[in-house]
PyMOL commands that place a pseudoatom at each C-alpha (Angstrom):
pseudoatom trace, name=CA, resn=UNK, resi=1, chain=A, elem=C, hetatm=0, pos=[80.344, 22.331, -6.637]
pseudoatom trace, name=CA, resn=UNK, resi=2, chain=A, elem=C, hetatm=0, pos=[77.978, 19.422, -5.723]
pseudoatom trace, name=CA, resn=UNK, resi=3, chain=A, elem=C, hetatm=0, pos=[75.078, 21.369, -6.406]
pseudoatom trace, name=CA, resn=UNK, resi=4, chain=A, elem=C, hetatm=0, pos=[72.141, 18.634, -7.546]
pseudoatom trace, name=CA, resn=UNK, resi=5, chain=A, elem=C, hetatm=0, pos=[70.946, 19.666, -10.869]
pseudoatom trace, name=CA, resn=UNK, resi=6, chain=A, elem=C, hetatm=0, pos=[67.754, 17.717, -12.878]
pseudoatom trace, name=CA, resn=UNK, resi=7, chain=A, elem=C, hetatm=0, pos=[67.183, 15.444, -9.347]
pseudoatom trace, name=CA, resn=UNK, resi=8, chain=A, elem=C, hetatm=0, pos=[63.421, 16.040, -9.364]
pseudoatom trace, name=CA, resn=UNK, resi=9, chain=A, elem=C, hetatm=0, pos=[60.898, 14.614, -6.534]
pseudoatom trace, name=CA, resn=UNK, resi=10, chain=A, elem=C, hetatm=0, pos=[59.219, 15.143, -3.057]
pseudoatom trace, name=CA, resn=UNK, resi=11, chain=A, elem=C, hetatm=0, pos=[60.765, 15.857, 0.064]
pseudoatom trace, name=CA, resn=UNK, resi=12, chain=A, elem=C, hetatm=0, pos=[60.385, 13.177, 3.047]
pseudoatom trace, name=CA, resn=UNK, resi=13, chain=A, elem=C, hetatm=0, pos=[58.452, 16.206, 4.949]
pseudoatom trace, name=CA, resn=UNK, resi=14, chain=A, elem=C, hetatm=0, pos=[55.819, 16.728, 1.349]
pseudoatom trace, name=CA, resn=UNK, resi=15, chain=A, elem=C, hetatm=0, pos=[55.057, 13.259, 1.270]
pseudoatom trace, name=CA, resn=UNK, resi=16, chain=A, elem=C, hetatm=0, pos=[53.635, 13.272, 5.166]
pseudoatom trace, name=CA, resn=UNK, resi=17, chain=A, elem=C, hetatm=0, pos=[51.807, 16.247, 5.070]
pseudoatom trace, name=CA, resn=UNK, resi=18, chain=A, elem=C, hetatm=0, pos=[50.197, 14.566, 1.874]
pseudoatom trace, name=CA, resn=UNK, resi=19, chain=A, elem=C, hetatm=0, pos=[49.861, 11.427, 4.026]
pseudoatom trace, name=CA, resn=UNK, resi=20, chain=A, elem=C, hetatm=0, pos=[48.053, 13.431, 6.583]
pseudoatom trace, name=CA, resn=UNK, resi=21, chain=A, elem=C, hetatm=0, pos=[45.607, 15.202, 4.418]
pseudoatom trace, name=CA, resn=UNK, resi=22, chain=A, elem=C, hetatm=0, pos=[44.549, 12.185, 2.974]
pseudoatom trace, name=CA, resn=UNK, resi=23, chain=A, elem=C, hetatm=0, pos=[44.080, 10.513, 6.520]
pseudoatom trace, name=CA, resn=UNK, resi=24, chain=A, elem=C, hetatm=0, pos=[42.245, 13.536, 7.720]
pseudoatom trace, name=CA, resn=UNK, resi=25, chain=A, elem=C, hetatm=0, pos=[39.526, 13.186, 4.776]
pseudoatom trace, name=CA, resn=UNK, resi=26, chain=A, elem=C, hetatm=0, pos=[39.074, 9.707, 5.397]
pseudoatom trace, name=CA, resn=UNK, resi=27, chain=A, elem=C, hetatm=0, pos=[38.583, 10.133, 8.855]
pseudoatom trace, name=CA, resn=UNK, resi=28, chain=A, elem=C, hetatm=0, pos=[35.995, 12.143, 8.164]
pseudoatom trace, name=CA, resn=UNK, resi=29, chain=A, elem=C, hetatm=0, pos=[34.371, 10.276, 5.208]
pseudoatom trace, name=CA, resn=UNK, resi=30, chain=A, elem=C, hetatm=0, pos=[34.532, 6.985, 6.704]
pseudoatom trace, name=CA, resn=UNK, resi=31, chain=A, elem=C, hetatm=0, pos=[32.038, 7.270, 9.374]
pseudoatom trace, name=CA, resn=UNK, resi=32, chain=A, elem=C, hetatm=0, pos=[29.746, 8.830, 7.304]
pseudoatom trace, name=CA, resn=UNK, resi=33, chain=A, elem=C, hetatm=0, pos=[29.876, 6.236, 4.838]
pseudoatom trace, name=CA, resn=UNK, resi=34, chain=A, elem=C, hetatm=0, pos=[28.637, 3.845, 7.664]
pseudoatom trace, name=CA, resn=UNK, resi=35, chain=A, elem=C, hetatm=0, pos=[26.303, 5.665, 9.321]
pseudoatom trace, name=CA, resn=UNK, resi=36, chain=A, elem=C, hetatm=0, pos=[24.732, 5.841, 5.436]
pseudoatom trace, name=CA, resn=UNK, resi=37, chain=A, elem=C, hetatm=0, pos=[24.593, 1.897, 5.362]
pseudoatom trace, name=CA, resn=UNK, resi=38, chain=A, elem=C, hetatm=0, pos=[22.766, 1.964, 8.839]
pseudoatom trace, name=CA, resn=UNK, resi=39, chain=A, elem=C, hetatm=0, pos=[20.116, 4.633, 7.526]
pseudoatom trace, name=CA, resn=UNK, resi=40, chain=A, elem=C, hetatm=0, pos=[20.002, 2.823, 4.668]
pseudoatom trace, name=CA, resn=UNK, resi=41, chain=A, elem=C, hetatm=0, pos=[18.960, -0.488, 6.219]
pseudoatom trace, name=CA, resn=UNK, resi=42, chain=A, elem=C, hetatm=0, pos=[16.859, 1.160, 8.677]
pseudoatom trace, name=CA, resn=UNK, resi=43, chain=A, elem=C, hetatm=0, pos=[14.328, 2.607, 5.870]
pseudoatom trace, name=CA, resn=UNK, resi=44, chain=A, elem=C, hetatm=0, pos=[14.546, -0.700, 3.933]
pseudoatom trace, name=CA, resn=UNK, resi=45, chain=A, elem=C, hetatm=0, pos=[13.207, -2.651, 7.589]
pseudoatom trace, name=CA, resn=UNK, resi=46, chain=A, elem=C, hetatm=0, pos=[10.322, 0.171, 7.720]
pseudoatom trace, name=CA, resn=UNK, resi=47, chain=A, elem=C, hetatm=0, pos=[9.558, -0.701, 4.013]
pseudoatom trace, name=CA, resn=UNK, resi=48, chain=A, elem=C, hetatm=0, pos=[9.858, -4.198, 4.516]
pseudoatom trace, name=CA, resn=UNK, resi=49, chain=A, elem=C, hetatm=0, pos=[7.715, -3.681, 7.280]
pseudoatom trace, name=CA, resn=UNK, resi=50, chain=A, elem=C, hetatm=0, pos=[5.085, -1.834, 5.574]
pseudoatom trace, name=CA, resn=UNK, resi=51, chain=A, elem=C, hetatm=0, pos=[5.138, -4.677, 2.836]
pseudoatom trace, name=CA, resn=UNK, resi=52, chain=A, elem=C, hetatm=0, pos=[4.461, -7.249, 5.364]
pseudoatom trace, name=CA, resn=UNK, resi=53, chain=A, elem=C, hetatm=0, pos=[1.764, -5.499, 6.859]
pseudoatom trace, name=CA, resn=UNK, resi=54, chain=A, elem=C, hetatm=0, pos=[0.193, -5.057, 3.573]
pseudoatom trace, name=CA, resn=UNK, resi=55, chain=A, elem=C, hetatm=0, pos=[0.168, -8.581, 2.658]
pseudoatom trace, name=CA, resn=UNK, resi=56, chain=A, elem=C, hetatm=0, pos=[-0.989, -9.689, 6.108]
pseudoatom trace, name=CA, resn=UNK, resi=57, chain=A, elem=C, hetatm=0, pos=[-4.202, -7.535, 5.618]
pseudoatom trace, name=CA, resn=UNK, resi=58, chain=A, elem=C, hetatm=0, pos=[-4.466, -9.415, 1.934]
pseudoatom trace, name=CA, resn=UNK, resi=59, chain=A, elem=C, hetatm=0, pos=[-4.071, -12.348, 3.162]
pseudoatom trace, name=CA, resn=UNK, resi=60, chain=A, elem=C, hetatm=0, pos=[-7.187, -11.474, 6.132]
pseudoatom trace, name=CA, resn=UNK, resi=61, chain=A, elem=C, hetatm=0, pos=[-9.139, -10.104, 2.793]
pseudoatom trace, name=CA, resn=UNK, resi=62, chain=A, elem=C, hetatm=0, pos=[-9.446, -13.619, 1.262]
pseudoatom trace, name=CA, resn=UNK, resi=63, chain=A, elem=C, hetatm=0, pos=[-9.407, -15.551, 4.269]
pseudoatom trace, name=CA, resn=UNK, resi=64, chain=A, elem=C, hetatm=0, pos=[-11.006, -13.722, 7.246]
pseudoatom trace, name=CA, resn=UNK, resi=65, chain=A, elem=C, hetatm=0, pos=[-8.073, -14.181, 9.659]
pseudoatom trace, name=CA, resn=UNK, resi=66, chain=A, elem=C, hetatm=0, pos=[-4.168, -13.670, 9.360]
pseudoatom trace, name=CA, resn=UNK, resi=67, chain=A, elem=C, hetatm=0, pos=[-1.666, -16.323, 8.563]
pseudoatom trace, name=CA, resn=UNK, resi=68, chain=A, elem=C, hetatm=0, pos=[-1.027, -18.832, 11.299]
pseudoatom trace, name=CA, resn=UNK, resi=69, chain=A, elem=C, hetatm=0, pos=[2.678, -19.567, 10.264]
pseudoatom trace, name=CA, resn=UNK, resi=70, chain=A, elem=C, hetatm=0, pos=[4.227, -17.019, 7.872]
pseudoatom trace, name=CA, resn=UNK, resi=71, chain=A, elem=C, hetatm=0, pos=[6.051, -19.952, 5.542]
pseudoatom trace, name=CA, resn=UNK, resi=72, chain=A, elem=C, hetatm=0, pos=[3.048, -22.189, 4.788]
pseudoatom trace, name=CA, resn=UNK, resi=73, chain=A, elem=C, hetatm=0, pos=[0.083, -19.731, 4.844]
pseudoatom trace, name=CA, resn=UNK, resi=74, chain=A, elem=C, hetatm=0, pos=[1.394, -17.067, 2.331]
pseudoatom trace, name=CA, resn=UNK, resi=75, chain=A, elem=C, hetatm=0, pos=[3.619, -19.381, 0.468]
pseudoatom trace, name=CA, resn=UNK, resi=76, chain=A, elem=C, hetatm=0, pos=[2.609, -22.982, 0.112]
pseudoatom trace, name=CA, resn=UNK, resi=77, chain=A, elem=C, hetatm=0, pos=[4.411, -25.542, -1.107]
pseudoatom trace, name=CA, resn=UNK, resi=78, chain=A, elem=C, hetatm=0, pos=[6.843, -23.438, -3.289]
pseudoatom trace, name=CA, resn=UNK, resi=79, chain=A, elem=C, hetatm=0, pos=[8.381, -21.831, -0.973]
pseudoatom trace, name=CA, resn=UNK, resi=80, chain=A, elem=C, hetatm=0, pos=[8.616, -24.563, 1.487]
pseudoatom trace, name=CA, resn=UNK, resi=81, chain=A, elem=C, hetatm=0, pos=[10.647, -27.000, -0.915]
pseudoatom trace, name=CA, resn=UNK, resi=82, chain=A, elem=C, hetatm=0, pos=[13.027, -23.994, -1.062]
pseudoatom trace, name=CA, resn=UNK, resi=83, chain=A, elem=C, hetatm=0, pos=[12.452, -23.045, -4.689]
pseudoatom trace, name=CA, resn=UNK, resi=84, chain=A, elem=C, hetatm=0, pos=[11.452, -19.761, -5.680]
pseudoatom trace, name=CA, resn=UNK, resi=85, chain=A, elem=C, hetatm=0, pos=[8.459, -18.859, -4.518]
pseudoatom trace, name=CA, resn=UNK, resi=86, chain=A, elem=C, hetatm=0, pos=[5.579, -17.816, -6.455]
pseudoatom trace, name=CA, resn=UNK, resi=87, chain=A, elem=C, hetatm=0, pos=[3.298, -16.026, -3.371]
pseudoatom trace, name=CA, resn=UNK, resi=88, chain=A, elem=C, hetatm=0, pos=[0.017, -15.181, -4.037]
pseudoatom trace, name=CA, resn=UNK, resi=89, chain=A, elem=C, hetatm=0, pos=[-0.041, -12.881, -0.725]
pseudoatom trace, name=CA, resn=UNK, resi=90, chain=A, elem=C, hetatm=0, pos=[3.661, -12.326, 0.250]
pseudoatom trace, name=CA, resn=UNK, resi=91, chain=A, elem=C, hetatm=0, pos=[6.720, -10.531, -0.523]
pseudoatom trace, name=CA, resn=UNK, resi=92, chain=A, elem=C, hetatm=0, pos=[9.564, -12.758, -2.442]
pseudoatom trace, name=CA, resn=UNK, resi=93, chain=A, elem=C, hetatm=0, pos=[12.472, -12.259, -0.038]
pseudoatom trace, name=CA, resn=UNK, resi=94, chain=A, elem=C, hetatm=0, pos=[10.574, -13.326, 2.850]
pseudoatom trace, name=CA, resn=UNK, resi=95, chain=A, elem=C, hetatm=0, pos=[9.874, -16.481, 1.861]
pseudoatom trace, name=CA, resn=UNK, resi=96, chain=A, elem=C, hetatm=0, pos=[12.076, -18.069, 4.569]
pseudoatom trace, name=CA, resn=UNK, resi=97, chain=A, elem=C, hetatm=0, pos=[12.849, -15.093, 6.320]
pseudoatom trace, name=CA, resn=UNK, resi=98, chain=A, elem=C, hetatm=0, pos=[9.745, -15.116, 8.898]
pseudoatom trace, name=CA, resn=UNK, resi=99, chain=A, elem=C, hetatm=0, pos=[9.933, -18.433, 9.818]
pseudoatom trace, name=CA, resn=UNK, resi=100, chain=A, elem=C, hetatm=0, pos=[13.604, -19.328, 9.698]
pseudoatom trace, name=CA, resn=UNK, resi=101, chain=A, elem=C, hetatm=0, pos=[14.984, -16.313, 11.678]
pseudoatom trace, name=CA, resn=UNK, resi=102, chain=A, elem=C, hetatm=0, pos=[17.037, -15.238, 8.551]
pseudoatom trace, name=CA, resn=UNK, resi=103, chain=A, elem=C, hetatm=0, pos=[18.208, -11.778, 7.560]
pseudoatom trace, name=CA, resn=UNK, resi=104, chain=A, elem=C, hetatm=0, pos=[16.644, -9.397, 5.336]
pseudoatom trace, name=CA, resn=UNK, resi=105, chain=A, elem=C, hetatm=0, pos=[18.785, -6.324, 4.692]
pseudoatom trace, name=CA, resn=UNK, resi=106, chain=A, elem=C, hetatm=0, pos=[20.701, -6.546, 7.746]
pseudoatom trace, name=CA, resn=UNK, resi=107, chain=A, elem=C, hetatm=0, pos=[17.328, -7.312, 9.911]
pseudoatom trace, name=CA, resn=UNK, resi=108, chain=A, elem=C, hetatm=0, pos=[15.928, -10.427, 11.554]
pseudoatom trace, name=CA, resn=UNK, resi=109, chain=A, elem=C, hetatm=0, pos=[12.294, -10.401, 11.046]
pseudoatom trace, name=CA, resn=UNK, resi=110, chain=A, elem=C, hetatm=0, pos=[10.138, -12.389, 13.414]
pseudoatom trace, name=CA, resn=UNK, resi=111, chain=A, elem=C, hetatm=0, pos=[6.078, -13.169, 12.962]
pseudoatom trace, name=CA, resn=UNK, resi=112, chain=A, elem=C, hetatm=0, pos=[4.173, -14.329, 15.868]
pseudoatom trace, name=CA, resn=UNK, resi=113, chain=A, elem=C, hetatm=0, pos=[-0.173, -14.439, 15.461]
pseudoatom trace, name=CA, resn=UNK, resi=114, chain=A, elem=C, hetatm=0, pos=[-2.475, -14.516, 18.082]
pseudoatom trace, name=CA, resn=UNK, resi=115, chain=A, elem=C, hetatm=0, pos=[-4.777, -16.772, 19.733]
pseudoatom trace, name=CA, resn=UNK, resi=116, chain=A, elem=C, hetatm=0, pos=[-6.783, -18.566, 16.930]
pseudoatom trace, name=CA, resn=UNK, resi=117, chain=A, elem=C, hetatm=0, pos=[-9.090, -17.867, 15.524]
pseudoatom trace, name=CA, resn=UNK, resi=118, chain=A, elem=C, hetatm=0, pos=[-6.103, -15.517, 14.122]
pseudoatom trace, name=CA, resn=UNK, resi=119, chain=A, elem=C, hetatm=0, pos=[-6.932, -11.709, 14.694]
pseudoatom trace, name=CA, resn=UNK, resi=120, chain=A, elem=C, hetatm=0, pos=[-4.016, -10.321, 15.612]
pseudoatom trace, name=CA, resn=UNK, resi=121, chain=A, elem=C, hetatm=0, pos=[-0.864, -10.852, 14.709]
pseudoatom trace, name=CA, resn=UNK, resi=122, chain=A, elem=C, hetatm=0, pos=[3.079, -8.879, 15.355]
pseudoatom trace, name=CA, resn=UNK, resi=123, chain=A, elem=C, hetatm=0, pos=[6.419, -8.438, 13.229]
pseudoatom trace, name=CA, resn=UNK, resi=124, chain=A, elem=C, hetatm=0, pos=[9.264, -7.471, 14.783]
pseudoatom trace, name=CA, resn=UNK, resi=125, chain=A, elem=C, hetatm=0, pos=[12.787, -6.673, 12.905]
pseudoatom trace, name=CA, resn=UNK, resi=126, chain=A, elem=C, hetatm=0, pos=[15.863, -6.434, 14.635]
pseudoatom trace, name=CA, resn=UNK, resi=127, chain=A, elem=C, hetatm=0, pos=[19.371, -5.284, 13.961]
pseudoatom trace, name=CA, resn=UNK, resi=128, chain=A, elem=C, hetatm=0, pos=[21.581, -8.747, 13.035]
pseudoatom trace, name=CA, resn=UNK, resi=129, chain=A, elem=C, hetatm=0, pos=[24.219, -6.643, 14.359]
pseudoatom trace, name=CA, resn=UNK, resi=130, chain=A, elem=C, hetatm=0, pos=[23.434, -4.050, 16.589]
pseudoatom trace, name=CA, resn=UNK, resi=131, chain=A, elem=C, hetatm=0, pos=[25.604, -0.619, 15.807]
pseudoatom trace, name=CA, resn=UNK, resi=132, chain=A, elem=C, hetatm=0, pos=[26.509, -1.683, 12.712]
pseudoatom trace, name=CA, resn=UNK, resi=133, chain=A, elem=C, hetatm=0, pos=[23.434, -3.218, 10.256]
pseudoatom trace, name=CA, resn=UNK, resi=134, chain=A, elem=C, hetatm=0, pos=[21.204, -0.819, 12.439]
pseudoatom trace, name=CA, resn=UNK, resi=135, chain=A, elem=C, hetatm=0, pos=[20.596, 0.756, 16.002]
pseudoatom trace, name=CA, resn=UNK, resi=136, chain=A, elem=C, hetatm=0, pos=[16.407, 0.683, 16.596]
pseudoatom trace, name=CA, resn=UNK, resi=137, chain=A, elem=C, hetatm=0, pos=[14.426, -2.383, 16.279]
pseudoatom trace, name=CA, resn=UNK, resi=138, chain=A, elem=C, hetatm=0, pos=[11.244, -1.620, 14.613]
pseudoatom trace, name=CA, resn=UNK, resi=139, chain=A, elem=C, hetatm=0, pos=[7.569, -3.698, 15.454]
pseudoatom trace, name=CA, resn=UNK, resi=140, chain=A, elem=C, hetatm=0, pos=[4.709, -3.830, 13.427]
pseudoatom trace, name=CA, resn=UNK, resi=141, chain=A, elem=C, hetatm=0, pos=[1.142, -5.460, 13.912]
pseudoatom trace, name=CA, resn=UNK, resi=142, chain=A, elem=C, hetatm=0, pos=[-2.540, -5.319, 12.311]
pseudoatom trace, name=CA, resn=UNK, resi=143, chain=A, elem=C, hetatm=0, pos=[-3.132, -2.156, 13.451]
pseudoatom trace, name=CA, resn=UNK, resi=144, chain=A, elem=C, hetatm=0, pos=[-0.387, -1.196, 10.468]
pseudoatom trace, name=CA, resn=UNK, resi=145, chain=A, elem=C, hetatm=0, pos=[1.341, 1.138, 13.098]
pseudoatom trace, name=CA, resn=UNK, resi=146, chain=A, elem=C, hetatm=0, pos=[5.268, 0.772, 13.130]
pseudoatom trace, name=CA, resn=UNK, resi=147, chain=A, elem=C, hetatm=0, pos=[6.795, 1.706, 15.983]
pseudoatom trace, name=CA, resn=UNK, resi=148, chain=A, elem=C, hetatm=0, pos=[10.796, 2.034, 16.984]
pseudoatom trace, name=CA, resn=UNK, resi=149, chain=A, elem=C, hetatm=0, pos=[13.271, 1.789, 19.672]
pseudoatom trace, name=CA, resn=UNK, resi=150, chain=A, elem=C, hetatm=0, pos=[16.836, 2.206, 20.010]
pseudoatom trace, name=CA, resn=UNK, resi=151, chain=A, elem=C, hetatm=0, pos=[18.399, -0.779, 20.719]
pseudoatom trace, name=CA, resn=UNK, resi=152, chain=A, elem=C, hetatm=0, pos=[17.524, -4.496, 20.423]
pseudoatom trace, name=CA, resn=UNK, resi=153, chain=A, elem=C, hetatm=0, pos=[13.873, -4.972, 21.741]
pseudoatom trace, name=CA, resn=UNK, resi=154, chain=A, elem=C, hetatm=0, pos=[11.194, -7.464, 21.342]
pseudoatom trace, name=CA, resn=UNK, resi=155, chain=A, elem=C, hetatm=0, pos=[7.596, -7.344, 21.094]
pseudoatom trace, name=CA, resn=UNK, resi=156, chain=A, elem=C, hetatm=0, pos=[6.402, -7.175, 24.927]
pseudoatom trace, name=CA, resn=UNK, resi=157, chain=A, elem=C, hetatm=0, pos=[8.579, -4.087, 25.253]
pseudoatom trace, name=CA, resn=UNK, resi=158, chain=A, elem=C, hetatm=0, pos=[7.803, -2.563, 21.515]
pseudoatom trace, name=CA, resn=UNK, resi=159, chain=A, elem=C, hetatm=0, pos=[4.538, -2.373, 21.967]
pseudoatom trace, name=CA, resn=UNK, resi=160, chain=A, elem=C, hetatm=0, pos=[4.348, 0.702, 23.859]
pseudoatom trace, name=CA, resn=UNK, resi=161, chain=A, elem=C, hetatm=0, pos=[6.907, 2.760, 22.203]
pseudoatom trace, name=CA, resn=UNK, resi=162, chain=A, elem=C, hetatm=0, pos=[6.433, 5.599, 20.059]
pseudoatom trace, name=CA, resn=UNK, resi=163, chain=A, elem=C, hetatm=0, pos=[5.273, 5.575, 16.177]
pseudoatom trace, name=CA, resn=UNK, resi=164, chain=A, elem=C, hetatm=0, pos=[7.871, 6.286, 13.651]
pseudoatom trace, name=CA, resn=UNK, resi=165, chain=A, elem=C, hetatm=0, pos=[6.694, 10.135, 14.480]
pseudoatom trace, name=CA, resn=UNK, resi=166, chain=A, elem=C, hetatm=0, pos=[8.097, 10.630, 17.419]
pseudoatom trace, name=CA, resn=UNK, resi=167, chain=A, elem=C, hetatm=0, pos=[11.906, 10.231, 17.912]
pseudoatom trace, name=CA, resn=UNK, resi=168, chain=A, elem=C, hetatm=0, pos=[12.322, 7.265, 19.329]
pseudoatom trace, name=CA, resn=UNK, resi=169, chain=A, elem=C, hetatm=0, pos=[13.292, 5.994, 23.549]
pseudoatom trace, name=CA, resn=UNK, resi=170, chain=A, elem=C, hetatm=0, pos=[15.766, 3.183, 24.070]
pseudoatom trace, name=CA, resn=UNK, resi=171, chain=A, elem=C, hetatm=0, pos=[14.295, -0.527, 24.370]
pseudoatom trace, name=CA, resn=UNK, resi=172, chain=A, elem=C, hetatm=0, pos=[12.626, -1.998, 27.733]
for i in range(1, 172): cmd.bond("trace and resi %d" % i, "trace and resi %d" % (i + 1))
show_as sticks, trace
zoom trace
């Protein structure tokens, strides 16, 4: 005669198996998500890099040799009193980035020229965090040929690694 009549709801036992669906699927969507954000910053450091390049070789149009220091060279003054910059050679959100070891997109970008009179000239990006803002450094110079490695590498050991082509060999 105690019989429960209009009590509506879920069971204890429902409510977990719910709970455990729901962890299952984001268990699965979660690392996917991430490893998106890594791609993702990975082809914005070859663009980036690809940008830079460019520029450098505008910069060599006008002036017959590449920039000695990325900050003054293709920036001037504007960019030096840390206002926006109005470039005549390069991109806007490496206006500090080059010379001040700032991020770009999860990257640190690094320019070092050669011997002067300036003919040569590297760009290396690496992962601020390695694993999670990206897992292969990336180096670029006036040839315009980026290359990769997995890992955190700089330029002595980029140098030699393979293009974007060719999958890529972990750093050093």
């Amino acid at each position: 005669m105690n019989a429960r009549k209009g009590n509506a709801g879920f069971t204890l036992v429902e409510i977990m198996i719910v709970v455990a669906i729901i962890a299952l699927l984001a268990a699965v969507a979660i690392p996917n998500v991430l490893r998106g954000r890594t791609t993702s910053n990975e082809s914005a450091a070859v663009g980036n890099l690809r940008a830079l390049v460019a520029s450098g070789e505008m910069y060599r149009s006008v002036n017959n040799v590449y920039p000695t220091t990325w900050l003054a060279d293709m920036y001037g003054a504007d960019c030096a009193a840390a206002t926006a910059p109005a470039p005549d050679f390069g991109p806007p959100s490496f206006c500090l980035a080059l010379d001040a070891g700032a991020a770009v997109q999860g990257f640190t970008y690094t320019y070092a020229d050669g011997a002067a009179p300036v003919q040569t000239y590297t760009i290396v990006a690496v992962p601020t965090t390695l694993g999670t803002t990206g897992t292969r450094s990336f180096y670029a110079d006036q040839s315009g040929l980026i290359r990769h490695c997995i890992g955190t590498g700089t330029a002595a050991q980029l140098v030699t690694e393979s293009t974007l082509d060719a999958a890529p060999t972990a750093c050093g």
